[in-house]
N, C-alpha and C positions, 0 to 999 in steps of 0.2 A: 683382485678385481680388475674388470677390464677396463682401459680409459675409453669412453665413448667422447666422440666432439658435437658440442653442444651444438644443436638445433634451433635457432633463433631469426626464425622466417616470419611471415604478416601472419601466419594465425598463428604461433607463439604471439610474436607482439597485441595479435587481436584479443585472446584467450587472458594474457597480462593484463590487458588495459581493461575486463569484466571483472576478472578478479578483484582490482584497484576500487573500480565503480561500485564493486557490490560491498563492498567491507565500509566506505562512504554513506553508501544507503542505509548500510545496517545501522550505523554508527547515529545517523541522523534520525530516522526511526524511534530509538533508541535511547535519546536522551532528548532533555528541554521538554517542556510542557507537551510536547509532541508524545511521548511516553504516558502519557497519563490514557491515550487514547488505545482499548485491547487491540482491535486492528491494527494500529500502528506497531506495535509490540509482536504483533505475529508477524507483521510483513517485515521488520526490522531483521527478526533472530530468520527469517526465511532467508532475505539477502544475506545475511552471514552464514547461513548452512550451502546456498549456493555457489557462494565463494569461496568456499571449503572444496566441494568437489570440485567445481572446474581451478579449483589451485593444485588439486593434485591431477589434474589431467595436464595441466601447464608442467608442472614438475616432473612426468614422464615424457611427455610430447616430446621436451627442450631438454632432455637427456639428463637434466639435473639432478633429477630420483639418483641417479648413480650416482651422486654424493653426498645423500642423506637416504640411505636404505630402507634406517628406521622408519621412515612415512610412508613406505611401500601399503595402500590402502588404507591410509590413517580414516579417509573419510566415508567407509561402506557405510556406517550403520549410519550416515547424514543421507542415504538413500531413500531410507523410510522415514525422512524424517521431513524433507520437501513438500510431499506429497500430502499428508495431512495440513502441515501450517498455512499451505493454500489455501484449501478449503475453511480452515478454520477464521483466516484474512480475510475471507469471502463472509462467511458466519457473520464475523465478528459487525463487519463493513453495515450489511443488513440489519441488523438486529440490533447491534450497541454491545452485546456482550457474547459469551462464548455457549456452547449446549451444555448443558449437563451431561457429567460422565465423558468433557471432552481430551480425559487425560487416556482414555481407554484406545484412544489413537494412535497412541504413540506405543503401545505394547510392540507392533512388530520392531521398531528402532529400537527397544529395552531388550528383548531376545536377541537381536542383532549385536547389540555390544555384550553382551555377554559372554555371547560365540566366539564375537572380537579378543575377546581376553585373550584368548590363547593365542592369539596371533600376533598380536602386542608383545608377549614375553620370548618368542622365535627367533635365533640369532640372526645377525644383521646378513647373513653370507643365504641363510634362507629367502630372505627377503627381496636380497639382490639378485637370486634364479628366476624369484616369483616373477621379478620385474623384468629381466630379460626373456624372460617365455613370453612374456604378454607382448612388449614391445620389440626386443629383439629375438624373435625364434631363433635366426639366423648361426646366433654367437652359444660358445657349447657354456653349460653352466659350469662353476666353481665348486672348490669342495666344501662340504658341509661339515659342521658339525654333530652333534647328535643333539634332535631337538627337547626345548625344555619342558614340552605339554605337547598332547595332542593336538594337531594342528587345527582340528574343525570339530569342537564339542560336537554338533550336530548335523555337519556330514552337509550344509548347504551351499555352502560357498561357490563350490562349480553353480550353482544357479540364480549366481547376483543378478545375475540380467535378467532372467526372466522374472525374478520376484522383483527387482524395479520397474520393470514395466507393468507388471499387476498391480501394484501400487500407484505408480504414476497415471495408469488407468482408470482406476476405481475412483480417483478424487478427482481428479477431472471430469467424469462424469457427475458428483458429487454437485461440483462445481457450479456446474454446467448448469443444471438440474435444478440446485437454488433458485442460481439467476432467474433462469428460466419463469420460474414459480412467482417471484419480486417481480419480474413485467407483467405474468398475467393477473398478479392480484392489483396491479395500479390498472388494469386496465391496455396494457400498451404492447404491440405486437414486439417478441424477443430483439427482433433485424431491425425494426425501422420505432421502436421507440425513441422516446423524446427527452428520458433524464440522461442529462450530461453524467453521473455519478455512474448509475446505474449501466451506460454505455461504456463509461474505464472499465469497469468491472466485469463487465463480459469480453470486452477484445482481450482486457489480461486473464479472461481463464478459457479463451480459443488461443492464444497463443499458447498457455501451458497447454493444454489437449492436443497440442501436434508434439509435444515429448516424448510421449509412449509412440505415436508414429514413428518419430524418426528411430527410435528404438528398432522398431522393427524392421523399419527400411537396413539402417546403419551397419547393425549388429552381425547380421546374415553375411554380408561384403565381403567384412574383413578377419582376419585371422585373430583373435583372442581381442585386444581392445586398441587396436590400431587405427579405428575408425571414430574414439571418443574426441577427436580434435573438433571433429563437426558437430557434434554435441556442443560440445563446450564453448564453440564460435555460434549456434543458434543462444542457447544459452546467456552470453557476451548479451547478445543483440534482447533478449529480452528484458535483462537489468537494464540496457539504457533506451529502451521502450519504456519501461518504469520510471526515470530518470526523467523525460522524457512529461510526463504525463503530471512527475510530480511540480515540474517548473513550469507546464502550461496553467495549471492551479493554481499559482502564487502569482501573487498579489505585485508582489516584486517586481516581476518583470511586464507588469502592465505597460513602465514607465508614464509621465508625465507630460499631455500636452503642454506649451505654453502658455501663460495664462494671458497674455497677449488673445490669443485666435478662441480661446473657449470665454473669456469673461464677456457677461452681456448686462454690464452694470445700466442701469436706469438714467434717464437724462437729468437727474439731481443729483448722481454718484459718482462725482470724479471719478476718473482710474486711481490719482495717486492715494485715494482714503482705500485700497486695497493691499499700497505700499506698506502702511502703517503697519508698527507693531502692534496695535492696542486698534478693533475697529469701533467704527461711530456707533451712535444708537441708528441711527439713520439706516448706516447698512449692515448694522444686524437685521433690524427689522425687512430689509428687503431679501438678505438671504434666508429669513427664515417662514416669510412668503412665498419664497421658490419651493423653499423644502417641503412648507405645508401641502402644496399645488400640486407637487412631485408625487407625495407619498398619496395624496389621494385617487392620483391619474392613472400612475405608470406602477406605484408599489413596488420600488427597487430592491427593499430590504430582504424581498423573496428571492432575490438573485442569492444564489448559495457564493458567488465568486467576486458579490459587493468589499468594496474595502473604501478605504477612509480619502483616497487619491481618485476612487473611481467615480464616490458620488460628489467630490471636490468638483471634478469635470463636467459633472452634470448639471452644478448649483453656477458653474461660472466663476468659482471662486478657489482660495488656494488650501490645500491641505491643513495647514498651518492654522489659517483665520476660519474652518470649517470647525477643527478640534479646538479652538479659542472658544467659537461661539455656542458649540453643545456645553462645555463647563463651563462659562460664564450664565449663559442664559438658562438652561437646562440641569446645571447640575449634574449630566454625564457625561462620563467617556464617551470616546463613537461607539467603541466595542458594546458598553452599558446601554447604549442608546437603541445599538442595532438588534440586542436580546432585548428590550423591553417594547420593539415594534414586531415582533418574530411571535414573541409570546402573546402578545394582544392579537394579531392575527392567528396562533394556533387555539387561543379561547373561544374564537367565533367558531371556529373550524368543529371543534369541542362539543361546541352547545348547540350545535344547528343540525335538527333531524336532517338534513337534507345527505348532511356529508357523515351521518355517526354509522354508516357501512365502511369508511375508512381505517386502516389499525393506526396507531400510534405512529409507527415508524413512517408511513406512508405520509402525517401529515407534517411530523418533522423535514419530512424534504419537500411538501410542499411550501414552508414556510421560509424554507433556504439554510437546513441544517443536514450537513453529508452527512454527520455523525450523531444516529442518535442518542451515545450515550450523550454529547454535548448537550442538543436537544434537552433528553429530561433532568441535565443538572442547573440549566437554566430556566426552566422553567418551576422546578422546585423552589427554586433561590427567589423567585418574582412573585410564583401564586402561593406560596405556601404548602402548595401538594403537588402529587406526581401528577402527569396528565390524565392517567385511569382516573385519580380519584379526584380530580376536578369533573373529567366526563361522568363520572358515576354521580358527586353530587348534583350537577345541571340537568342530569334526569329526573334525580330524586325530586329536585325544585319544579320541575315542569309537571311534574305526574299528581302532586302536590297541590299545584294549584289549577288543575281540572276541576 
């Protein structure tokens, strides 16, 4: 085999560093309570099918395929395999859970490694031609062996490109198309709506929608797959847009005013009874003055991006002595606390002709839940029944007593 010298320029190292980010994502996704979520689970194994391809355009690009032959297109059949779990991310995001019959998506990726077989059992010296036709024309191929299967059950392989772009196509418009449908049932023009969730969720399926683009820009250029380097550097770039999006959401990096500049304790409430480990009656009672005054006024709990530091800042007070006085005085968590004012606002939401044109899912984000399956597993646990069948019986009670 020929020795080639490794190519290891800014998109090698750019192409490396999405690779790293996306096996992260996936990873994270993936596991922890976060897993228990279908969207997370799709968007999890996507980041890891992503990193899959753009790791073997990195391992061609950076001339390393030539010392591992064997993975000479390890990852074709993860081409039809992107393109659905978007959509179905998308699905899942909207709705709480996945369509029926949505394993019927993934046939063209089942037909694809099938085909794969045979290409899989082809000695390494085939492999290592393939690989130099694609990236090096230049260089004459090696001697072969005689192969051990035929090379392409069903004769498609020369047309990966265009069946990836018919797929990366069709779900993207898919995509698109959902979204689409979730603004005009809230109400809300596609461009210039107003849910935060709702807007991740459409820049991340216009940024997949320009894939099949550059496909078609890319492809035409360059001689066999000499031009996947820019694939796989847009690509890069849209894992840590995702990255990106998932740390503007957390909570984490809100960080912490000082409680010096935000605490607005009352002229009978030292500062130092906020030191304390244990607070007074005194100033329980006045932080949970603030809080009553709060939830009547301003109703934060409908913020879907509330956490236990943000409405700390809001009350004047500290994290610490916020999560003190829900269990001491309250008997909840924050978390318990912040589902049982979510659920009491989706009850009215529920029982009030005014809003029963809205579905389910639409009043779960109005209430400040991104995920409806969250949504209806907290509110099962609180009311005893799913939200349909509380709205069904607030009907049956109304109709009843006409």
């Amino acid at each position: 085999m020929h020795t080639l010298p490794l190519n290891l320029d800014l998109f090698a190292l750019i192409i490396l560093l999405g690779v790293a980010q996306g096996v992260f994502l996936g990873v994270f996704f993936l596991t922890g309570t976060r897993r228990a979520d279908v969207s997370n689970r799709c968007q999890g194994w996507l980041m890891l099918a992503v990193s899959a391809v753009i790791g073997e355009m990195f391992l061609c690009y950076s001339n390393y395929m030539a010392l591992v032959p064997a993975l000479v297109d390890f990852s074709e059949p993860l081409n039809f395999v992107i393109g659905p779990l978007f959509f179905l991310f998308v699905v899942a995001r909207l709705r709480g859970q996945l369509p029926h019959f949505w394993t019927l998506h993934f046939i063209p990726a089942g037909l694809w490694s099938i085909n794969a077989i045979s290409w899989l059992y082809q000695p390494a010296e085939l492999k290592y031609n393939n690989f130099l036709n694609a990236w090096h024309p230049e260089l004459p191929p090696i001697p072969e062996p005689q192969q051990y299967l035929p090379e392409d059950f069903f004769g498609l392989r020369d047309y990966i490109n265009e069946l990836t772009l018919v797929s990366c196509l069709i779900y993207a418009v898919l995509a698109l198309l959902t979204i689409y449908r979730a603004y005009r049932a809230r109400g809300q023009s596609f461009w210039r709506g107003e849910s935060n969730s709702l807007g991740s969720l459409r820049n991340l399926a216009l940024l997949f929608s320009i894939v099949p683009v550059l496909i078609v820009i890319v492809k035409p250029q360059f001689v066999e797959d000499l031009g996947d380097y820019i694939l796989a550097c847009y690509l890069t770039g849209v894992i840590y847009m995702t990255s990106f999006m998932v740390m503007r959401g957390s909570a984490f990096f809100s960080g912490l005013p000082p409680e010096s500049a935000n605490a607005t304790p009352e002229p009978d409430e030292p500062k130092k009874k906020y030191e304390k480990s244990a607070l007074s009656p005194e100033v329980e009672n006045a932080v949970l003055a603030r809080l009553s005054h709060l939830l009547a006024t301003e109703k934060p709990c409908l913020d879907s991006t509330l956490s236990l530091p943000k409405l700390a800042a809001q009350l004047g007070t500290s994290p610490h002595h916020l999560s003190q006085l829900l269990n001491d005085r309250l008997g909840l968590t924050f978390f318990d606390w912040l589902a049982t004012q979510r659920v009491a606002e989706a009850r009215q939401l529920l029982s009030d002709p005014a809003t029963a044109h809205l579905k389910i899912d639409e009043i779960a984000e109005r209430v400040g839940y991104n995920s409806p399956s969250a949504f209806h597993t907290a509110f099962k646990r609180l009311a005893s029944q799913t939200p349909a069948q509380y709205r069904t019986s607030e009907l049956y009670r109304r109709d009843t007593q006409r």
